[in-house]
C-alpha positions as a printed Julia matrix, in Angstrom:
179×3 Matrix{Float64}:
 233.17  241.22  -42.18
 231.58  240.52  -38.61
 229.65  237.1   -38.06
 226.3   239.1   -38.1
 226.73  240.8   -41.08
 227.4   237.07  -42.99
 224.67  235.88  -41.23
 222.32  238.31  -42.88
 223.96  237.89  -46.35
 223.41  234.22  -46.24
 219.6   234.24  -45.01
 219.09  236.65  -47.96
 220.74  234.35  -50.57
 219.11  231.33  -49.12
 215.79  233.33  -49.11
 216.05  234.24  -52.83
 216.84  231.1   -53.85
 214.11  229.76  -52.34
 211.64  232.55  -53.81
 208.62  230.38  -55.87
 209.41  227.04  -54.43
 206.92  225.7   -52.3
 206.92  223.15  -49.35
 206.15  219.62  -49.71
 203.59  218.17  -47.69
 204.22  216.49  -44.45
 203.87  212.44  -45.01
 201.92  211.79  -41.93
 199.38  208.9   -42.79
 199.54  205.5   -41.59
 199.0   202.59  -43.93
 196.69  200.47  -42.85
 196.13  196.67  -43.86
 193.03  196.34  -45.95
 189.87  194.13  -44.56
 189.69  190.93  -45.67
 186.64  190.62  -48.56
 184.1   188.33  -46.65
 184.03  184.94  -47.8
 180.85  183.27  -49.54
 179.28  181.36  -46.78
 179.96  177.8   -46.4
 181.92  176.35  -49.33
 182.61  172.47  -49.63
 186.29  173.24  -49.37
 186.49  175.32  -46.41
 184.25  173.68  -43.77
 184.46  174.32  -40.06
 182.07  172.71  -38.93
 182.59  171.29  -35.45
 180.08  169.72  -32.98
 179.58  172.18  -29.39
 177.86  169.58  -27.97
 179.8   166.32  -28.0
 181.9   165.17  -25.15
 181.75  167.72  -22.84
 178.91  169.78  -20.93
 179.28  173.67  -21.13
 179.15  173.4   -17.44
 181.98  171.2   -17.47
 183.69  172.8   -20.11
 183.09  176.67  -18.26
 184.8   175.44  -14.85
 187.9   174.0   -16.59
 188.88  177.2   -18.52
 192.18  178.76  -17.47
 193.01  182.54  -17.26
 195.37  182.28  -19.85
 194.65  180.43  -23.08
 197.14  179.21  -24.64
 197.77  176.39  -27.09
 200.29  175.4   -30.17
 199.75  171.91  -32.96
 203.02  170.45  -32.46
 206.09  171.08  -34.72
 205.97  175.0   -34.57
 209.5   176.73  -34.19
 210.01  178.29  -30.97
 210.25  181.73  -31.87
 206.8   181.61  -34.06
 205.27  180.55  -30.4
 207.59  183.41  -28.72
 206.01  186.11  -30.97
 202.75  185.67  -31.12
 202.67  185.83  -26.73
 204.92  188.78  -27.22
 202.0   190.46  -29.85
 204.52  190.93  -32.53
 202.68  190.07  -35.31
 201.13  192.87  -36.82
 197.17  191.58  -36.06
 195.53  191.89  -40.05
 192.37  190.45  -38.98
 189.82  191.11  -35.92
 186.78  189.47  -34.74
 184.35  190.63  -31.08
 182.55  188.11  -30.01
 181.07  190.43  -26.58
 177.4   190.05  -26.07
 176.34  187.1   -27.86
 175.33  184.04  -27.22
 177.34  180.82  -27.51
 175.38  179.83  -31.02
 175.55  183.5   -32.41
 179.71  183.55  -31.39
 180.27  180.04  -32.84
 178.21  180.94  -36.33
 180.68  183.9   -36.21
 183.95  182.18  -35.38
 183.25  179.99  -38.47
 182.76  182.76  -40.82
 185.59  184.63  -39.37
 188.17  182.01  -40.48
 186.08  181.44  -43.68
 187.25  185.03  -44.4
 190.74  184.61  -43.11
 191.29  181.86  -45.16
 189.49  183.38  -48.07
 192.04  186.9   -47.98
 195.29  184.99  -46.63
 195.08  186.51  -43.37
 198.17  184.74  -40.8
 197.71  186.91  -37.72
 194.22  187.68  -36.19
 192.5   188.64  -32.7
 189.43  187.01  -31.65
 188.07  189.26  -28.57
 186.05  186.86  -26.73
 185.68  188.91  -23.29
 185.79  188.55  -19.51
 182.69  187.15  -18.93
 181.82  190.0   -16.6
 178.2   189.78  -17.86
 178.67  186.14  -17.41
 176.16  184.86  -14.05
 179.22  182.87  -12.88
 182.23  182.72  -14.83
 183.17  183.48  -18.64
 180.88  181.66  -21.21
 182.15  182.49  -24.6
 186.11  182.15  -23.6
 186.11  178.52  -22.6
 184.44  177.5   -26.02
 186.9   179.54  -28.29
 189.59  178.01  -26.61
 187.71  174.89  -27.75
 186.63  175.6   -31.07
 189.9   176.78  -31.62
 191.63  173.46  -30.91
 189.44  171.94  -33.39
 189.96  173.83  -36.45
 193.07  172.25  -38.69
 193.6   175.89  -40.03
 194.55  177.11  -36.42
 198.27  176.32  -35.37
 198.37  178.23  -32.66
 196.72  180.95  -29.88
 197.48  182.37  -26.95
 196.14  185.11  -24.59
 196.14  188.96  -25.67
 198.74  191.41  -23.77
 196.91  193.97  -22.03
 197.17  196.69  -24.56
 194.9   194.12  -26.86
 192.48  192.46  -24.63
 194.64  190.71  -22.09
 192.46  188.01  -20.61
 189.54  188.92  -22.64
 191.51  187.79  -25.93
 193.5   185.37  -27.96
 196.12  186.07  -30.64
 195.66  183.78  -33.38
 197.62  182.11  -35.86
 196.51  180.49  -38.8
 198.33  178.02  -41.76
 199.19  179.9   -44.88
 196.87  178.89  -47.35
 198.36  178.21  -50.79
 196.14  179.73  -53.32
């Protein structure tokens, strides 16, 4: 028998074995995490509160904001701190603070992490932008970076990569909450 001739014999046996059976579908979805319910607003437990106003001026507090914000409570392991610069946690949560005012992003921020805490998110973005609508410099960024500081339920932050924000944004990451 030549190689062509088994050829042929073999596509026809393969072919009417396969007569009736029909293809499976292609798996070609992507899971994605689910959004975290909204908390109810302002429960006794879970208050984040935090004065904008004491200390420092926002003028004072605008011109001594870095490019890149980063900060860490102490006692976190090295390579928690290495991956969230890197952006390897997979981000579950996401919050845009562009275009509003200083009250409407802090009245946001706090139900943000009301809501984080509330579904057990660990890994979030906050997307606080450039401040190229700003008159002078960035408005929003430098009182994230505060806020930030002040919230117990934060351990750490740290400027986006490019692909995420860059400048414009902070990875976040906040305690696991024991339910």
């Amino acid at each position: 028998m030549s190689d062509e001739s088994t050829k042929n014999e073999d596509e026809s046996l393969f072919l009417d074995e396969m007569h009736g059976v029909t293809p499976l579908k292609p798996v070609n979805k992507v899971k994605l995490a689910k959004k975290p319910v909204k908390a109810p607003r302002h429960s006794e437990s879970e208050d984040y509160s935090f004065a904008i106003d004491d200390v420092f001026s926002l003028a004072e507090m605008v011109d001594d904001c870095p490019d890149v914000l980063s900060f860490a409570r102490s006692g976190l392991q090295h390579n928690v701190l290495k991956k969230l610069r890197q952006g390897k946690h997979p981000v579950q949560h996401e919050l845009d603070l562009h275009g509003l005012t200083v009250d409407q992003a802090r009245v946001e921020l706090l139900e943000f992490l009301g809501e984080c805490e509330a579904a057990g998110v660990r890994h979030a973005i906050i997307i606080h932008g450039k401040g190229f609508r700003s008159r002078d410099k960035p408005v929003i960024k430098p009182m994230v970076n505060r806020w930030l500081r002040a919230v117990d339920n934060v351990l750490a932050f740290h400027t986006a990569l490019p692909k995420d924000g860059g400048s414009g944004a902070v990875y976040v990451l906040l305690k696991k909450i024991n339910s």
